[in-house]
VOLUM-624927 format. One record per residue (C-alpha): residue in one letter; x, y, z. Coordinates in Angstrom, 3 decimals, always signed. Layout:
! VOLUM-624927
+------+----------+----------+----------+
| rest |        x |        y |        z |
+------+----------+----------+----------+
|    a |        X |        Y |        Z |
...
+------+----------+----------+----------+
END
This chain:
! VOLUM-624927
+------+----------+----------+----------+
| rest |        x |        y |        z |
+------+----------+----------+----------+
|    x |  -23.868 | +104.460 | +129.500 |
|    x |  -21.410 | +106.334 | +127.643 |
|    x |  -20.528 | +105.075 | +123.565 |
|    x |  -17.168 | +103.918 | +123.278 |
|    x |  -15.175 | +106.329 | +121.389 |
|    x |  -12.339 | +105.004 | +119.069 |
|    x |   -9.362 | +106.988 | +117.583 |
|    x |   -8.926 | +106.961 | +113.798 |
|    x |   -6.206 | +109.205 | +112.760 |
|    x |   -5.853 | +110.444 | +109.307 |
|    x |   -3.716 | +113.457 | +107.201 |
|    x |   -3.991 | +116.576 | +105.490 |
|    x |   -2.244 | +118.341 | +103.340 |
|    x |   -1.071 | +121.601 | +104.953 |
|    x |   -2.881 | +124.195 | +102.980 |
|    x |   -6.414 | +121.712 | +103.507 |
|    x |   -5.330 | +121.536 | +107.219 |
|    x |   -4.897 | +125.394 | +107.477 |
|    x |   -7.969 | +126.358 | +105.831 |
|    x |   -9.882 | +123.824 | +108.056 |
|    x |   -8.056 | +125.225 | +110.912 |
|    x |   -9.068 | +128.661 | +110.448 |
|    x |  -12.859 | +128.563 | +109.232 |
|    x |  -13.113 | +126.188 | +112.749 |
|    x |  -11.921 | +129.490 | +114.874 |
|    x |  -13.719 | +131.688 | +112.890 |
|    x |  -16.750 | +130.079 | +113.899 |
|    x |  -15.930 | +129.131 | +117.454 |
|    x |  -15.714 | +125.358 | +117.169 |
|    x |  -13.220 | +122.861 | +118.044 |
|    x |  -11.772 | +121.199 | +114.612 |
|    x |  -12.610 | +117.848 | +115.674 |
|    x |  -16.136 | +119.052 | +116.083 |
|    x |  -17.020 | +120.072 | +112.722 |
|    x |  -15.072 | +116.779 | +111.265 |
|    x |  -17.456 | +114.668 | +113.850 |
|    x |  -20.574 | +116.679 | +112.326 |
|    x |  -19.849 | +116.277 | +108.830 |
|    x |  -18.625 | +112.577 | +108.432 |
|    x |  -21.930 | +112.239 | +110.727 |
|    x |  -24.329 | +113.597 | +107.938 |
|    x |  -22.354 | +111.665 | +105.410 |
|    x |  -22.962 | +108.086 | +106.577 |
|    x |  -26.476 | +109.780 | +107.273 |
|    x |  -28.435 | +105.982 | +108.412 |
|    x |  -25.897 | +104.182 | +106.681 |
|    x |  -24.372 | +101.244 | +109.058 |
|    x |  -27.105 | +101.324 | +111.597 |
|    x |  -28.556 |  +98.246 | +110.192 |
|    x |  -27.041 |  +95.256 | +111.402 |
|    x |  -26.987 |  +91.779 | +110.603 |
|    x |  -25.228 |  +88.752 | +112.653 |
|    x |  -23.301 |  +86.183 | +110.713 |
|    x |  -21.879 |  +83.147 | +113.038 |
|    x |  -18.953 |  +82.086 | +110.296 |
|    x |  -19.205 |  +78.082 | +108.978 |
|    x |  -17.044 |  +76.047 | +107.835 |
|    x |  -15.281 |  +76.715 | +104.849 |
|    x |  -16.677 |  +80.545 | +104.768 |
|    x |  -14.264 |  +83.465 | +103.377 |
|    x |  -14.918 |  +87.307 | +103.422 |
|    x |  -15.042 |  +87.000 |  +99.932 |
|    x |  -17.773 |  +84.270 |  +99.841 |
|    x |  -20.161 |  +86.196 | +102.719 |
|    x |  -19.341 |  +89.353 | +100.317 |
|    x |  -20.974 |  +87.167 |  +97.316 |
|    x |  -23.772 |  +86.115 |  +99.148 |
|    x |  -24.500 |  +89.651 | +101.174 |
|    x |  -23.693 |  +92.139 |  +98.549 |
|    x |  -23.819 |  +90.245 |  +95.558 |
|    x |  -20.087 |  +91.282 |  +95.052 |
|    x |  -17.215 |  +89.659 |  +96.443 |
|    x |  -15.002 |  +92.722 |  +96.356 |
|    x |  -17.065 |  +94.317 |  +99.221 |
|    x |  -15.016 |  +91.862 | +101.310 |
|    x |  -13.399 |  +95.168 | +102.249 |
|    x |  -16.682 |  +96.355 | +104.135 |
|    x |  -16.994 |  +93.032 | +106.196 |
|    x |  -13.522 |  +93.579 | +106.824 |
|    x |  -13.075 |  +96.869 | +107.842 |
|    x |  -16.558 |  +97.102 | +109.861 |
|    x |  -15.260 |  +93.915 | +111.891 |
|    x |  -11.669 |  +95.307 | +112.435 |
|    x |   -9.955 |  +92.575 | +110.391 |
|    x |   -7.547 |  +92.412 | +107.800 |
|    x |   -8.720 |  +92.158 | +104.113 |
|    x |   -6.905 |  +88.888 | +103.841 |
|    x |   -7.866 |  +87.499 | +107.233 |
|    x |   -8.825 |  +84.102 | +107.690 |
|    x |  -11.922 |  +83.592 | +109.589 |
|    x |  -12.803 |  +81.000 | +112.567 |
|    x |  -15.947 |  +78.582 | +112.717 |
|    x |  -18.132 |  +79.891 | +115.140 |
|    x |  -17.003 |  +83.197 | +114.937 |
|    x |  -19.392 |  +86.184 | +114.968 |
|    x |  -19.368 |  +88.688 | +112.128 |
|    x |  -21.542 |  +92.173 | +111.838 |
|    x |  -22.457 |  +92.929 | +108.218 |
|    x |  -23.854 |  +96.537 | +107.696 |
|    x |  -26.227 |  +97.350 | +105.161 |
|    x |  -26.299 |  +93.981 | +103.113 |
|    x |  -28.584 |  +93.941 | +100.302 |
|    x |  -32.139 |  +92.450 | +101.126 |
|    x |  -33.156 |  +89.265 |  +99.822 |
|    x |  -36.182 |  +89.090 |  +97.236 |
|    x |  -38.967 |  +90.770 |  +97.495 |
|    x |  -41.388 |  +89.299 | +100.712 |
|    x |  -43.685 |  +86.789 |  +98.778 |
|    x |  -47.254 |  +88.010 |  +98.554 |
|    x |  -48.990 |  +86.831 | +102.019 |
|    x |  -45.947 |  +88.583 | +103.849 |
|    x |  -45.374 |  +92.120 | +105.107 |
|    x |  -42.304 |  +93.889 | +106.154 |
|    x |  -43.958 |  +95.779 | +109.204 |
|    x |  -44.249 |  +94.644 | +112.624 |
|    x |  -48.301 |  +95.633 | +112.939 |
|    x |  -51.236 |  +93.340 | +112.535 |
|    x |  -54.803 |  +92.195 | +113.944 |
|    x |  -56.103 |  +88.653 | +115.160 |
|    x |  -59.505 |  +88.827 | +112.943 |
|    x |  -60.332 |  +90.234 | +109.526 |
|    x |  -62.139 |  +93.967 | +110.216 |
|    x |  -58.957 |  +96.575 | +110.970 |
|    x |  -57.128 |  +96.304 | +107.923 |
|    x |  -58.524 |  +99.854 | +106.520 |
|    x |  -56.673 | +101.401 | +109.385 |
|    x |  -53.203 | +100.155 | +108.302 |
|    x |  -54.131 | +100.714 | +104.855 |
|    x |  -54.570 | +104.433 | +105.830 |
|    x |  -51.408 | +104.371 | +107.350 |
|    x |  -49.324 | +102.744 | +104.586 |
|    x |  -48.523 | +100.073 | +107.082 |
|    x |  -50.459 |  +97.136 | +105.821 |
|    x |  -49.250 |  +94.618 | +108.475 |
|    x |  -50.808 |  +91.559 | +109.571 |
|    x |  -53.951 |  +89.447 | +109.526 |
|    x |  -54.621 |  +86.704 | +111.322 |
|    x |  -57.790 |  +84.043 | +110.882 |
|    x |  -59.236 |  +81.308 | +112.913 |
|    x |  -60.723 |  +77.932 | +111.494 |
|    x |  -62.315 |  +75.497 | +113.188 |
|    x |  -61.638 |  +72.084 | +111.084 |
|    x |  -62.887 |  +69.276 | +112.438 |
|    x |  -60.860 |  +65.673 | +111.765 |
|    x |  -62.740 |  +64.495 | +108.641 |
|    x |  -60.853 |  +62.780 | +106.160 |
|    x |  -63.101 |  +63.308 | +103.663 |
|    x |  -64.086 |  +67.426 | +104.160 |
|    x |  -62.579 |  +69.036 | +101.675 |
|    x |  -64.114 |  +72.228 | +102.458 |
|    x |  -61.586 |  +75.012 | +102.628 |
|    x |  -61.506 |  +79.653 | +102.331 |
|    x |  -59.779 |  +82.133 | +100.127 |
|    x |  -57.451 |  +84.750 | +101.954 |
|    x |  -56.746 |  +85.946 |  +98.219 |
|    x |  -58.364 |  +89.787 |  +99.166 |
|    x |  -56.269 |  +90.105 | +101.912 |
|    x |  -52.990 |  +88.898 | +100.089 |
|    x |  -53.325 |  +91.105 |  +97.130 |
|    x |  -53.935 |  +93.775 |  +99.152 |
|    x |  -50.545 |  +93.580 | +100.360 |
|    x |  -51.337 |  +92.056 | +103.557 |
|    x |  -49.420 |  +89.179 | +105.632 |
|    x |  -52.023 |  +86.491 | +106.229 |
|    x |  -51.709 |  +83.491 | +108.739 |
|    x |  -54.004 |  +81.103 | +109.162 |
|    x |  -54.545 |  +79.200 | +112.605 |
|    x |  -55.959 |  +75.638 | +111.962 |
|    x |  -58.191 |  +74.376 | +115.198 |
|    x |  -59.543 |  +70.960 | +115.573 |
|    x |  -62.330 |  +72.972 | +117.169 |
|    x |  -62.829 |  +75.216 | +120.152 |
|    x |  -63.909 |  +74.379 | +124.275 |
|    x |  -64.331 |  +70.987 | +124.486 |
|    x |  -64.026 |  +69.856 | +121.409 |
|    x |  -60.213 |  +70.646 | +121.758 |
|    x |  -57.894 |  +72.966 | +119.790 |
|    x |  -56.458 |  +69.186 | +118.493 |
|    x |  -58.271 |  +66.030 | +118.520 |
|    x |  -57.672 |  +63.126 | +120.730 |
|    x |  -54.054 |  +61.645 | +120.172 |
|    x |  -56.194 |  +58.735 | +118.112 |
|    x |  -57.289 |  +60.779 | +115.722 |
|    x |  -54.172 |  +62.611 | +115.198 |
|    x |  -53.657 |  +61.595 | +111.924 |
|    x |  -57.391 |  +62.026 | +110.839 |
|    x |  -56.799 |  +65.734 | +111.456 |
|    x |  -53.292 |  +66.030 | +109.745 |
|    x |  -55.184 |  +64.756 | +106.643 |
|    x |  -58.387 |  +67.724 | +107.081 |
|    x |  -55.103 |  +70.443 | +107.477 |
|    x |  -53.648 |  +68.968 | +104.080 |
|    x |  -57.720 |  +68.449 | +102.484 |
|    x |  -58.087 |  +72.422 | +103.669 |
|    x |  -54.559 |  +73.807 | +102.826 |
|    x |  -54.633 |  +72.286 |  +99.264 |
|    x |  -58.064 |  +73.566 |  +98.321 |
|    x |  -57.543 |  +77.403 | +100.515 |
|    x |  -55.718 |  +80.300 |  +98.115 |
|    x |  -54.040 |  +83.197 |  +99.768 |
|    x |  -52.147 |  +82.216 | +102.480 |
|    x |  -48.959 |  +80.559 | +103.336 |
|    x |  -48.570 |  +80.357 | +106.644 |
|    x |  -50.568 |  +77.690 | +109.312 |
|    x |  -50.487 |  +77.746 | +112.940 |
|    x |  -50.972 |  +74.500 | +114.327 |
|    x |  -53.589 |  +74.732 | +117.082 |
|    x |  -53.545 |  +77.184 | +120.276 |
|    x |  -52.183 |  +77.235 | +123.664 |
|    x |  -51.914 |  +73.397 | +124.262 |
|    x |  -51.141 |  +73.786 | +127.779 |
|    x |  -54.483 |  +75.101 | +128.566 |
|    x |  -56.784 |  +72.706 | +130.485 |
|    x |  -60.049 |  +74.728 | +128.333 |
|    x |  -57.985 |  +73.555 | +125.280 |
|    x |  -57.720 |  +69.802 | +125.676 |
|    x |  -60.178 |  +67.674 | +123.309 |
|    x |  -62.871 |  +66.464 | +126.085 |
|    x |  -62.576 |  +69.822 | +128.320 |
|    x |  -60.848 |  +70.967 | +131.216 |
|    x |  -62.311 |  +68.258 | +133.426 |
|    x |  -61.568 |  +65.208 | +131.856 |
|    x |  -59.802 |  +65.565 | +128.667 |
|    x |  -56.786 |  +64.370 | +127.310 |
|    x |  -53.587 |  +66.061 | +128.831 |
|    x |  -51.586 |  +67.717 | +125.647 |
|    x |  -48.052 |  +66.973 | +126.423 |
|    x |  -45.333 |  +68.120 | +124.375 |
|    x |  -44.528 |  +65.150 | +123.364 |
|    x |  -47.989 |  +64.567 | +121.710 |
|    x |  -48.087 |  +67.926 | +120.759 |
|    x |  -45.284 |  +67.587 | +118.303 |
|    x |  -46.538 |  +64.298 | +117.653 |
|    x |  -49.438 |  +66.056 | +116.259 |
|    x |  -47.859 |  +68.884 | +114.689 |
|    x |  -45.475 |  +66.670 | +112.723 |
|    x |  -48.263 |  +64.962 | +111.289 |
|    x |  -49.761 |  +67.894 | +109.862 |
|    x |  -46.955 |  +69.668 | +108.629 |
|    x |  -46.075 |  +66.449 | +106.894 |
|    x |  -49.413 |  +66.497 | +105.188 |
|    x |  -49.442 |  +70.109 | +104.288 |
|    x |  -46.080 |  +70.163 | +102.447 |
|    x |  -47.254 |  +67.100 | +100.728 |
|    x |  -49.982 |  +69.286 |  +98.879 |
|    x |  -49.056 |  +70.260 |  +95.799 |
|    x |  -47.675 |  +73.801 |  +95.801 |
|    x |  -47.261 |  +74.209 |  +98.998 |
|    x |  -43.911 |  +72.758 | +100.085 |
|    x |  -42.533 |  +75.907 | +101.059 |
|    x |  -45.283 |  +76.934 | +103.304 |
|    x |  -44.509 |  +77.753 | +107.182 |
|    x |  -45.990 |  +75.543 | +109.106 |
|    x |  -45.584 |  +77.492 | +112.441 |
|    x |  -46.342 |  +75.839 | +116.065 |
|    x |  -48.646 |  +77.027 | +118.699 |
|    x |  -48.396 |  +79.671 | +120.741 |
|    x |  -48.022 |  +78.580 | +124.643 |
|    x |  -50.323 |  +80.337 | +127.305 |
|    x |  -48.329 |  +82.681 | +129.267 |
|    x |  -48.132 |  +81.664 | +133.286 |
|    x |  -50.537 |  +79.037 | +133.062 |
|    x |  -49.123 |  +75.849 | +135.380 |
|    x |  -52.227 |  +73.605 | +134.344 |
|    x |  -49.662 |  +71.027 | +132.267 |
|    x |  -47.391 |  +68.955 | +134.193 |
|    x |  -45.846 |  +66.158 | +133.507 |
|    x |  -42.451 |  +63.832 | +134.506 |
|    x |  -40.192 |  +66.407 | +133.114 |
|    x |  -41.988 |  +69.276 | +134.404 |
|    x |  -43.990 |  +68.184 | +136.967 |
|    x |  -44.793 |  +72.224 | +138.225 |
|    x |  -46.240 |  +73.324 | +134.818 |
|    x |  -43.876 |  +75.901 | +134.047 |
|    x |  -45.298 |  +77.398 | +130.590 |
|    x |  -41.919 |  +78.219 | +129.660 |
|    x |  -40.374 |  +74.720 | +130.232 |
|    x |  -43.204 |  +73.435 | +128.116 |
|    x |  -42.279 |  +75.466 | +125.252 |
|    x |  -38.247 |  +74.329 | +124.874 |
|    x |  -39.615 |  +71.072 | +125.362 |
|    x |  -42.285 |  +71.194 | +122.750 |
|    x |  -39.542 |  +72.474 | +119.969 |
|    x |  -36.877 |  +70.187 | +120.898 |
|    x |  -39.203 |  +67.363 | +120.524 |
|    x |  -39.927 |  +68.599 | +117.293 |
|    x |  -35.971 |  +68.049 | +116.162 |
|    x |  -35.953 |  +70.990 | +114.111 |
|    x |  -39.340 |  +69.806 | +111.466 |
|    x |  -40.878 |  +73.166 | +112.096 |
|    x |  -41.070 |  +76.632 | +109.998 |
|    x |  -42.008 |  +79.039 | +112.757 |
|    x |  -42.768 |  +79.550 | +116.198 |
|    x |  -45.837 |  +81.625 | +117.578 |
|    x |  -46.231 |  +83.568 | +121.167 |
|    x |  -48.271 |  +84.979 | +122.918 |
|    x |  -47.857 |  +87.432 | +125.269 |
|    x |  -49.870 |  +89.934 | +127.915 |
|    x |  -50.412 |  +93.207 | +130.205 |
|    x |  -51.332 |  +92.727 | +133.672 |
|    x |  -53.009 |  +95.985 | +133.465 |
|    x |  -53.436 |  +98.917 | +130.979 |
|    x |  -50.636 | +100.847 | +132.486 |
|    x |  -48.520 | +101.656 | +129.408 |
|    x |  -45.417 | +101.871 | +132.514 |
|    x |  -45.824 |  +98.069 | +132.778 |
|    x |  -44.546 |  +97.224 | +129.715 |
|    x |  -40.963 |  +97.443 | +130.222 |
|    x |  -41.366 |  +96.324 | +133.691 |
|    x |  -39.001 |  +93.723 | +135.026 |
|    x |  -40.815 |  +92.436 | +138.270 |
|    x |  -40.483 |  +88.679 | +138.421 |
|    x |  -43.314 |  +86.320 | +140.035 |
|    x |  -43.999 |  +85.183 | +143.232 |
|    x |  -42.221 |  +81.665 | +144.172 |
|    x |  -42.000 |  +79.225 | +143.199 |
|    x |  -41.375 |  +81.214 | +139.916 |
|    x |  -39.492 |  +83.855 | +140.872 |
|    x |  -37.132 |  +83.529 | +137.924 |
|    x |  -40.082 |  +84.213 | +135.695 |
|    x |  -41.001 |  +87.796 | +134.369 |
|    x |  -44.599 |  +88.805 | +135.905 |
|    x |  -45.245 |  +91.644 | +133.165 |
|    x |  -45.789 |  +92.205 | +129.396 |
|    x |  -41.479 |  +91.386 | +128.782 |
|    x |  -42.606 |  +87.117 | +129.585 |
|    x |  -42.300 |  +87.118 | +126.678 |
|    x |  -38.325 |  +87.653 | +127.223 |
|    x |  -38.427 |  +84.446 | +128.790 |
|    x |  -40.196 |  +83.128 | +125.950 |
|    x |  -37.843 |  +83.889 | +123.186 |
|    x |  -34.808 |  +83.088 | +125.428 |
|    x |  -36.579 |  +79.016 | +125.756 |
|    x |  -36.211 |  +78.650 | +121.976 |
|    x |  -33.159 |  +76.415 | +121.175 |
|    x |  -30.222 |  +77.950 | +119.517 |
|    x |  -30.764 |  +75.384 | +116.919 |
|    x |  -34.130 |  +77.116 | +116.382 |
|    x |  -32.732 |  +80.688 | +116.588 |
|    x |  -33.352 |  +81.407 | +112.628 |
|    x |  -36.251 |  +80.645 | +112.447 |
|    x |  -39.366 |  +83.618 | +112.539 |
|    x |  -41.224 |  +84.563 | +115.283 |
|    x |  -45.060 |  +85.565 | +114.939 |
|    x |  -46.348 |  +87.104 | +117.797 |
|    x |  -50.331 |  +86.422 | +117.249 |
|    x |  -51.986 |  +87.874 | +120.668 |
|    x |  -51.308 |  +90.777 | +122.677 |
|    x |  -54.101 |  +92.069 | +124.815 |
|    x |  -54.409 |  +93.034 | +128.719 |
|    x |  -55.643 |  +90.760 | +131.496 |
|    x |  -58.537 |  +93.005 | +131.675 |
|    x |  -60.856 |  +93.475 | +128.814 |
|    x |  -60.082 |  +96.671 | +126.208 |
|    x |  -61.450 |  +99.296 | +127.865 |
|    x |  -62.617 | +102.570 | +125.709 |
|    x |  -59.226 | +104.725 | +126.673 |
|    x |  -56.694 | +105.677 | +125.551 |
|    x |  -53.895 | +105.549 | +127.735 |
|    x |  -50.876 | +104.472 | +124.890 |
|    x |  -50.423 | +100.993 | +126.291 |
|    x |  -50.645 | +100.243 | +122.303 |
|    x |  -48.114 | +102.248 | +121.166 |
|    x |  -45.774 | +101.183 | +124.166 |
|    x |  -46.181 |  +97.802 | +123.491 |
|    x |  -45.396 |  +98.078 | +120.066 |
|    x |  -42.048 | +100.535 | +120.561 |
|    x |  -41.055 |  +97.671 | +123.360 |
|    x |  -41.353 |  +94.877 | +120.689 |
|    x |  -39.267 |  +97.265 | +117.988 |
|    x |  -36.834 |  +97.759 | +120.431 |
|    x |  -36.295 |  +93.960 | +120.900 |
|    x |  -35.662 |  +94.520 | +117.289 |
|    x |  -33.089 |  +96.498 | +117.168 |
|    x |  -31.061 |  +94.373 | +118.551 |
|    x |  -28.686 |  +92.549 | +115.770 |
|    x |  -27.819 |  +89.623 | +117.977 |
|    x |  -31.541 |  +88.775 | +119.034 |
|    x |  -34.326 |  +86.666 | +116.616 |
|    x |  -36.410 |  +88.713 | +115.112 |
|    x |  -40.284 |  +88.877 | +116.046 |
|    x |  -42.511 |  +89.738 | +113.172 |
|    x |  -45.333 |  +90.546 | +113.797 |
|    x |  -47.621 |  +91.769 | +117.446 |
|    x |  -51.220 |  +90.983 | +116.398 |
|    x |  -53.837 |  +92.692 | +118.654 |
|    x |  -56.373 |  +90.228 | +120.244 |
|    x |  -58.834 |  +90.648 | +118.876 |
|    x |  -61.090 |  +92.991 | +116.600 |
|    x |  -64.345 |  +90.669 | +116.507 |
|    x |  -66.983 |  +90.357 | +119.421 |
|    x |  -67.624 |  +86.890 | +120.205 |
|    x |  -69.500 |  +84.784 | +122.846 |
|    x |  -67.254 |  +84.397 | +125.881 |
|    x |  -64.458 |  +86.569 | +124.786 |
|    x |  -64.536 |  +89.720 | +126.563 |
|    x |  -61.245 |  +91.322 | +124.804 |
|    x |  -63.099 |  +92.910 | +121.886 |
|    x |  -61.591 |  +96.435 | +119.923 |
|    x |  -64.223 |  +96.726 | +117.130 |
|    x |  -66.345 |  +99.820 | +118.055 |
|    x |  -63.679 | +101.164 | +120.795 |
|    x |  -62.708 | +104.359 | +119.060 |
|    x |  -60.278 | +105.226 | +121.888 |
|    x |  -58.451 | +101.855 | +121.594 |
|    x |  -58.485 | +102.455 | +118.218 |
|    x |  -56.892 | +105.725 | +118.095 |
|    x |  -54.400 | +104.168 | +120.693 |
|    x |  -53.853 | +101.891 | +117.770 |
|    x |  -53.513 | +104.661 | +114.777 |
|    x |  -50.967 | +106.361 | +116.501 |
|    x |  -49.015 | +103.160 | +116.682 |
|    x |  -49.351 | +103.188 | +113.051 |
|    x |  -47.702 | +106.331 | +112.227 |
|    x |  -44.471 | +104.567 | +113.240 |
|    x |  -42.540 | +102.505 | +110.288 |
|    x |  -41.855 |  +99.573 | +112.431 |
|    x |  -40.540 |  +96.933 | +110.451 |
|    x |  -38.814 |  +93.560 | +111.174 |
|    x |  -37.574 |  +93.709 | +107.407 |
|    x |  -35.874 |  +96.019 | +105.048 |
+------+----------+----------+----------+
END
């Protein structure tokens, strides 16, 4: 599609205008041309970053100049890269784009500014090697005692510059990613017991993939049904308890991740399982008392093509994306309420298991995810952690040891993909 071209007219003096005139025909170029060129390498990248501002009440150019730029005189900039007059008044609810605003504070330690990252401790040399020391992600398995106070340092990885999140599991299989709906509050308490007594990391993840039969406390057979409903009834209790801990009420306490086209939850509201249903309906029953919201999302197949793919499902879900972009759908099911808030993408893998090529499904994936980015008006994702880099019983969708998945991987790295700065 062609850019929208816009006419700015502007004057010379007449000996400036004559010079320009005559060095443009001496070297065969139209005027316009060479202006185009040079006001091009002036703004060099200047203006390409974007941020949305949806204008509140009581809100001047002046004030979002304060609180962007640190100087309310650059009201002229919002002014002039929105078309509006420097006096104008602005509307609630009315969308402003900001160019170039200055960032906030440093990320806090436990954070990082780039999009890569790893479910598992083990590939963190290779973004350090790249000077793109992304994401880690670790696994616990708690249990619901009151009384363990047992808890793990993430302190290397944070110092290191890394972004650590933590996922806190009742348990795994059977023993259910929460406890029964009885001892809720048991294991809100054990989050809080190991959150207060853990160093290094400030961000929890609440369980996995509650609408996953193999993840209900009893097993797939005969255990208890995870709604949404008692999912957030369950998540509010432990974020409660974690922010409760002393130093740590401005930790994220970040939801699960749904399982992508699973159908193995249904319930009045959603009686044919839809995984993306069960998402907007686990954050709105949350009413806003969350920090973050985690996805996951897959590859049919290793074919790097696949990832921009748009083929929908087979009815009845024919609306639904069949390829790596569900997670398009995803995104779209968060509230607008919720909108702010940060995404953490913690598993991206292939329906098959990582087989030893490399074929640049990696490096796709991530461009895809930097291109959702890019996008001003759209929430940003922050992170796409690989699943997974450890070998373990019954989880076929190892990378440690694959040095062509690997290199897949490096590659990736030598892009600066960031979700900030």
């Amino acid at each position: 599609m062609a850019q929208r071209e816009r006419k700015i007219q502007f004057t010379l003096d007449e000996h400036l205008a004559r010079r320009l005139a005559a060095r443009a025909a001496d070297v065969g170029k139209n005027p316009v041309a060479i202006i185009k060129q040079e006001v091009t390498a002036w703004l060099g990248s200047w203006g390409l970053r974007i941020t949305e501002h949806v204008v509140r009440p009581g809100e001047t150019l002046a004030i979002l100049a304060q609180r962007y730029y640190r100087d309310p005189s650059k009201h002229t900039v919002i002014a002039a890269f929105n078309g509006l007059s420097e006096l104008a008044r602005l509307r609630v609810g009315q969308t402003l784009l900001l160019p170039e605003i200055i960032p906030d504070d440093p990320l806090p330690k436990g954070s990082s500014p780039f999009i890569f990252g790893m479910h598992d401790r083990g590939g963190e040399h290779y973004m350090t090697w790249a000077g793109r020391k992304g994401w880690v992600l670790v696994t616990e398995e708690l249990g619901a005692g009151r009384t363990d106070w047992s808890s793990r340092n993430y302190d290397d990885l944070a110092e290191q510059g890394f972004g650590v999140m933590v996922r806190l599991n009742h348990g795994y299989g059977p023993a259910g990613t929460l406890p029964r709906s009885e001892r809720y509050a048991d294991f809100a308490v054990r989050c809080g017991n190991f959150v207060e007594r853990s160093s290094g990391c400030r961000i929890w993840i609440i369980a996995n993939e509650p609408n996953l039969a193999v993840e209900r406390p009893g097993g797939p057979a005969n255990g208890e049904v995870i709604t949404p409903a008692k999912y957030a009834q369950a998540f509010a209790q432990c974020r409660q308890e974690i922010k409760r801990r002393p130093g740590h009420n401005d930790d994220q306490v970040v939801t699960a991740a749904v399982g992508p086209w699973n159908i193995e939850t249904n319930y009045p509201a959603n009686p044919s399982g839809d995984w993306v249903i069960y998402l907007r309906d686990m954050l709105t029953a949350l009413k806003g008392g969350l920090d973050g919201i985690a996805l996951h999302t897959y590859g049919r197949d290793a074919n790097p093509a696949a990832i921009v793919s748009e083929e929908r499902m087979d009815a009845p879900f024919s609306h639904r994306r069949k390829m790596f972009r569900s997670y398009v759908d995803l995104m779209e099911a968060i509230p607008i309420s919720l909108r702010h808030l940060p995404v953490y993408m913690t598993e991206v893998d292939q329906n098959d298991e990582w087989v030893n090529v490399n074929r640049g499904w990696i490096q796709e994936a991530y461009a895809e995810i930097n291109r959702w980015n890019g996008d001003p008006t759209r929430q940003k994702i922050r992170c796409m952690l690989l699943y997974r880099w450890e070998k373990h019983f019954n989880d076929k969708w190892w990378i440690q040891g694959k040095s062509d998945v690997i290199n897949d991987w490096r590659a990736a790295l030598q892009n600066d993909y960031r979700w900030y700065g």
